[in-house]
C-alpha positions as CSV (number, residue, x, y, z in Angstrom):
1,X,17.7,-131.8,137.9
2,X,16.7,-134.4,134.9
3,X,12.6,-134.3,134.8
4,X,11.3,-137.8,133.3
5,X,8.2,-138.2,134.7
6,X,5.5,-137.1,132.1
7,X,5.0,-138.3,128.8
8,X,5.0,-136.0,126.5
9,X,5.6,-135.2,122.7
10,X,9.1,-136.4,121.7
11,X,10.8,-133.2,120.1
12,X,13.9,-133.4,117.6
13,X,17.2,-132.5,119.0
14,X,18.8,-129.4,117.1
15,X,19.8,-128.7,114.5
16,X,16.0,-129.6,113.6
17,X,13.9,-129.3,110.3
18,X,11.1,-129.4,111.9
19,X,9.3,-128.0,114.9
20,X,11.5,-125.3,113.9
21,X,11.5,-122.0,116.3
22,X,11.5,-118.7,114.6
23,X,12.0,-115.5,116.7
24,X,11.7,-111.8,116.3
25,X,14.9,-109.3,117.2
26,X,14.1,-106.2,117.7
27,X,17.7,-104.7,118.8
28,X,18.8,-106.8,121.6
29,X,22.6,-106.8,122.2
30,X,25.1,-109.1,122.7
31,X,25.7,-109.5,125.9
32,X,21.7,-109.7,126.5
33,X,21.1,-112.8,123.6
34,X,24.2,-114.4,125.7
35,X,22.3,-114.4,129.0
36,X,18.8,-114.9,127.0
37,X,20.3,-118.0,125.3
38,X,22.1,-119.9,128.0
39,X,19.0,-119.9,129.3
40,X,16.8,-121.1,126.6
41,X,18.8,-121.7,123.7
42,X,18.0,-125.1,123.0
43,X,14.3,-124.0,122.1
44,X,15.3,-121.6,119.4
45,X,16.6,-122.5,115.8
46,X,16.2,-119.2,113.6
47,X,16.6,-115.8,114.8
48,X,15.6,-113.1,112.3
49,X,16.9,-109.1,113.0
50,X,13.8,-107.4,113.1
51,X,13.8,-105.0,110.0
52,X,17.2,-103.2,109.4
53,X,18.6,-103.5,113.2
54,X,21.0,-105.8,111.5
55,X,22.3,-103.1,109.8
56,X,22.6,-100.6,112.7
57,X,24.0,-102.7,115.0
58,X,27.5,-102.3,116.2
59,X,28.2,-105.2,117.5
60,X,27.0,-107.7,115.1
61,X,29.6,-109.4,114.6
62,X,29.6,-110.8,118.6
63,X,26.0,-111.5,118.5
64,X,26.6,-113.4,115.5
65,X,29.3,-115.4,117.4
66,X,26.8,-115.9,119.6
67,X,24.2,-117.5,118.1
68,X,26.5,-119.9,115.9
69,X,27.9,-121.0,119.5
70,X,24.3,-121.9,120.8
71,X,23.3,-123.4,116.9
72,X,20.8,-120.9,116.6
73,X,20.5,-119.8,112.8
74,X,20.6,-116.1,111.8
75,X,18.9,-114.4,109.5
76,X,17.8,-111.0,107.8
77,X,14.2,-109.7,107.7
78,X,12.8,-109.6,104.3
79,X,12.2,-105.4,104.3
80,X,15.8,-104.3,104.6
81,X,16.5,-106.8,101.4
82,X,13.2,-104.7,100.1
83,X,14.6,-101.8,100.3
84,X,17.8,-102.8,99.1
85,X,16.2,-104.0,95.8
86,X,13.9,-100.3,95.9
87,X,17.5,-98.8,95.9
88,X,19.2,-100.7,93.5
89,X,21.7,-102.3,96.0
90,X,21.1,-106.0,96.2
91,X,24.3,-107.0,95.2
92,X,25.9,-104.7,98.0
93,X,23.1,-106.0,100.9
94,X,24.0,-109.7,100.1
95,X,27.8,-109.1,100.2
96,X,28.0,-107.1,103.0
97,X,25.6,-110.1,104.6
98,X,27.4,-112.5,103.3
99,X,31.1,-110.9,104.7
100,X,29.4,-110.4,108.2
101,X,28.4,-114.1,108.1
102,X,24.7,-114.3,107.9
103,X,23.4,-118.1,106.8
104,X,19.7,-117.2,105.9
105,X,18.1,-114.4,104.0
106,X,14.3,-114.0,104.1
107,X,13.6,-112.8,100.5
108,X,9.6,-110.4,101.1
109,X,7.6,-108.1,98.6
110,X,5.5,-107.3,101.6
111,X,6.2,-103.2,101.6
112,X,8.0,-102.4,98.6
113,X,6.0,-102.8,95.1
114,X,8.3,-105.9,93.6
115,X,6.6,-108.2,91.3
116,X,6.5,-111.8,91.4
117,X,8.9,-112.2,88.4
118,X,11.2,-109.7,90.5
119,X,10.8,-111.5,93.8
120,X,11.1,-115.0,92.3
121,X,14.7,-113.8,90.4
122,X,15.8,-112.1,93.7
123,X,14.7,-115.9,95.3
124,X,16.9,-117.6,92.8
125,X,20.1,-115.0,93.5
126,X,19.8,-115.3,97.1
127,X,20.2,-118.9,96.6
128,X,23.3,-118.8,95.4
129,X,24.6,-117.5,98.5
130,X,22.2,-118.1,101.7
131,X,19.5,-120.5,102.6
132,X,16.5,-118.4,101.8
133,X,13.2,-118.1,103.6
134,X,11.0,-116.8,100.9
135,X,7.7,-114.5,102.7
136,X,4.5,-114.9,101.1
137,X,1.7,-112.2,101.9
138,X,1.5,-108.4,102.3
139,X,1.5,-106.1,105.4
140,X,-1.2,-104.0,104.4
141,X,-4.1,-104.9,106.4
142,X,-6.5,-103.4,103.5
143,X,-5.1,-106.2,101.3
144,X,-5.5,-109.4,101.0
145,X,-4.5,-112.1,98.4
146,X,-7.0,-114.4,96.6
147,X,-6.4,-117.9,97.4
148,X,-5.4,-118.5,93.9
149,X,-2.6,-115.9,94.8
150,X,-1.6,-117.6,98.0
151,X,-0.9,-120.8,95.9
152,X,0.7,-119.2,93.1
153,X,3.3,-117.6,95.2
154,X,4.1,-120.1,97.7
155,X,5.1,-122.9,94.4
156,X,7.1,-120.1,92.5
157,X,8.7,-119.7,96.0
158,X,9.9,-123.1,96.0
159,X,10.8,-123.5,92.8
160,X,12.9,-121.1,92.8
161,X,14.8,-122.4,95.4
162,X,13.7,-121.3,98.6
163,X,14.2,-123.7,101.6
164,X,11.1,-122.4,103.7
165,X,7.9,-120.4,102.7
166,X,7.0,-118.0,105.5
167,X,3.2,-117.0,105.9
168,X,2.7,-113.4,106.7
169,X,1.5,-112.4,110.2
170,X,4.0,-109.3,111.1
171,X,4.6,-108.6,114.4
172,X,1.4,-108.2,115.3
173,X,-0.6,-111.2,114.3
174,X,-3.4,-109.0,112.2
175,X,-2.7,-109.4,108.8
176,X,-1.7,-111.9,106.1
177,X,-2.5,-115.4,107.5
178,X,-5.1,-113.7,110.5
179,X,-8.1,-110.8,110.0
180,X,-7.9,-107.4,112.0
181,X,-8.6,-109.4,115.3
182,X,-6.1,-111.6,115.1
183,X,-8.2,-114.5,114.4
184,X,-7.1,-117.7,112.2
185,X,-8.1,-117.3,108.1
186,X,-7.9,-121.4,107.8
187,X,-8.6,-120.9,104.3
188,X,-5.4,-119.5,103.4
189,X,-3.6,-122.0,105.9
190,X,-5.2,-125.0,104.2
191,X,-4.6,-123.4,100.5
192,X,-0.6,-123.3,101.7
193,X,-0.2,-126.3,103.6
194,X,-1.6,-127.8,100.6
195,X,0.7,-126.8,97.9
196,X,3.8,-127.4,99.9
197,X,2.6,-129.3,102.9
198,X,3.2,-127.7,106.5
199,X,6.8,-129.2,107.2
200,X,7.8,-126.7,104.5
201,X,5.8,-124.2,105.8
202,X,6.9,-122.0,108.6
203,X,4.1,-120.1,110.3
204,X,4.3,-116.4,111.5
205,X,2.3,-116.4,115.0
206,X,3.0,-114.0,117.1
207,X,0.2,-114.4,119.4
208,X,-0.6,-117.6,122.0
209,X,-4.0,-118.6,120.4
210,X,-2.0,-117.9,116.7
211,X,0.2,-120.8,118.3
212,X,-1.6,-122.9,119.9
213,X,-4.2,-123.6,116.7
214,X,-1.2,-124.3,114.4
215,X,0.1,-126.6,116.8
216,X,-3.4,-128.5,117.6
217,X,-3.8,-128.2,113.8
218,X,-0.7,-129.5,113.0
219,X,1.2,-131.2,115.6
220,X,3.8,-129.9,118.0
221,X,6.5,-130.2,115.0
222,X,5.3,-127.3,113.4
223,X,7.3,-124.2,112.4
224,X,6.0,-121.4,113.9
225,X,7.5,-117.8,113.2
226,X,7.7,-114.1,114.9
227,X,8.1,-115.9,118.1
228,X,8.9,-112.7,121.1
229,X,11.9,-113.4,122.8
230,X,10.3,-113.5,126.0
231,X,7.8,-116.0,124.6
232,X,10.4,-118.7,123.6
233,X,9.9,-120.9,126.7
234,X,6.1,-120.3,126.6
235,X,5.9,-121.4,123.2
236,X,8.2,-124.4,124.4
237,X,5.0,-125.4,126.4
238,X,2.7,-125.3,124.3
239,X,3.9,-127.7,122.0
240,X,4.6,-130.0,124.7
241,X,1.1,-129.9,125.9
242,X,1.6,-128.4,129.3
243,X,-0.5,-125.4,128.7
244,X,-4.2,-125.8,128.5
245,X,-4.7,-124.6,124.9
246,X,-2.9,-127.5,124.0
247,X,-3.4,-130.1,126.8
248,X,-4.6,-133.6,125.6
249,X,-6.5,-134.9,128.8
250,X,-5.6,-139.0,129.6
251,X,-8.4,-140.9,130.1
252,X,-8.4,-143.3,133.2
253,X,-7.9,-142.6,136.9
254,X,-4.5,-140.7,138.1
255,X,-1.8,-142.8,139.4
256,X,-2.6,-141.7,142.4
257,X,-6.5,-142.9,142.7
258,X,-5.2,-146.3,141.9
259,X,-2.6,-146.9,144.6
């Protein structure tokens, strides 16, 4: 049954380039993301394979199927491209991701010790292949970068040719753009929105509150990243303002109280 009654934000039908939806796969198979997306596949436009379950799983080839059917975009988590480069087997990782028929690559230097100038070459070769989402921060919650960093990275991203700049968060919402408690740095959001501005910007947020500030901060056409599965329609809500962390109140009496 067709729901009209409400006004709420007007969202982009796919394929979108904004408001885009980024969620985490851990391993779920085939015949699970069919189910999962019939249901809810209009709210999802990239879906990254969790670290190297890409790699391990048998039947990629019908999950990939599957997405392309629902117009959901696939792509590869940054570490297993990592450890590809640690090995000396990038050109093997991007063919074999490239025969399997992978769109995206997220191109990281978040685990293994790659250097700008090697990350921003890797960039530029992924380009020639993929769409690349290009991560900016590290997973080491000891670290952090200096804003000066932050800005640094996220413009050599771009220019060498990556389509989206993805802030670190991890699955657990603790490090890179958020402190050990999972709390906002707005700092480091400010310093990145402002090099590139947020619509190139896509947001890991694993957590509600991560969420629901971007999208008060920004608008409910942000890109928000490291979205769980099961969270896909809850995040759905929250950018159409029918959760309370996001709920713009109307002034004026209810329908109702007028009639």
């Amino acid at each position: 049954m067709h729901r009209d009654f409400l006004n709420l934000p007007r969202r982009a039908a796919k394929p979108r380039t904004t408001g885009l939806t980024h969620v985490l796969d851990k391993g779920l198979p085939a015949p699970q993301t069919q189910v999962l997306l019939d249901a809810v596949g209009e709210f999802v436009d990239i879906w990254k394979f969790g670290w190297g379950t890409a790699y391990l799983d048998r039947g990629l080839d019908s999950k990939l199927s599957v997405l392309a059917s629902h117009g959901v975009q696939a792509c590869l988590g940054g570490t297993l491209l990592e450890i590809a480069w640690s090995q000396g087997r990038v050109e093997e990782c991007l063919r074999w991701a490239e025969t399997a028929g992978v769109p995206l690559v997220e191109v990281s230097r978040g685990t293994m010790p790659m250097s700008l100038a090697d990350k921003t070459r890797l960039i530029a070769r992924a380009a020639q292949s993929f769409t690349v989402l290009a991560e900016v921060g590290t997973k080491d919650p000891g670290r952090q970068l200096d804003l000066a960093d932050w800005k640094d990275e996220v413009s050599q991203d771009l220019a060498a040719g990556a389509w989206l700049v993805v802030t670190e968060g991890r699955e657990s919402g603790t490090v890179g753009t958020y402190d050990a408690s999972g709390e906002v740095i707005e700092e480091v959001i400010d310093a990145v929105a402002g090099v590139a501005g947020h619509e190139r910007i896509l947001f890991e947020a694993p957590q509600r509150h991560q969420q629901a500030w971007c999208i008060n901060r920004f608008g409910p056409d942000v890109n928000i990243g490291n979205v769980a599965l099961d969270d896909i329609v809850n995040l759905e809500t929250l950018r159409l303002g029918l959760r309370a962390d996001t709920a713009v109140i109307a002034a004026g009496p209810s329908p109702r109280s007028r009639a």
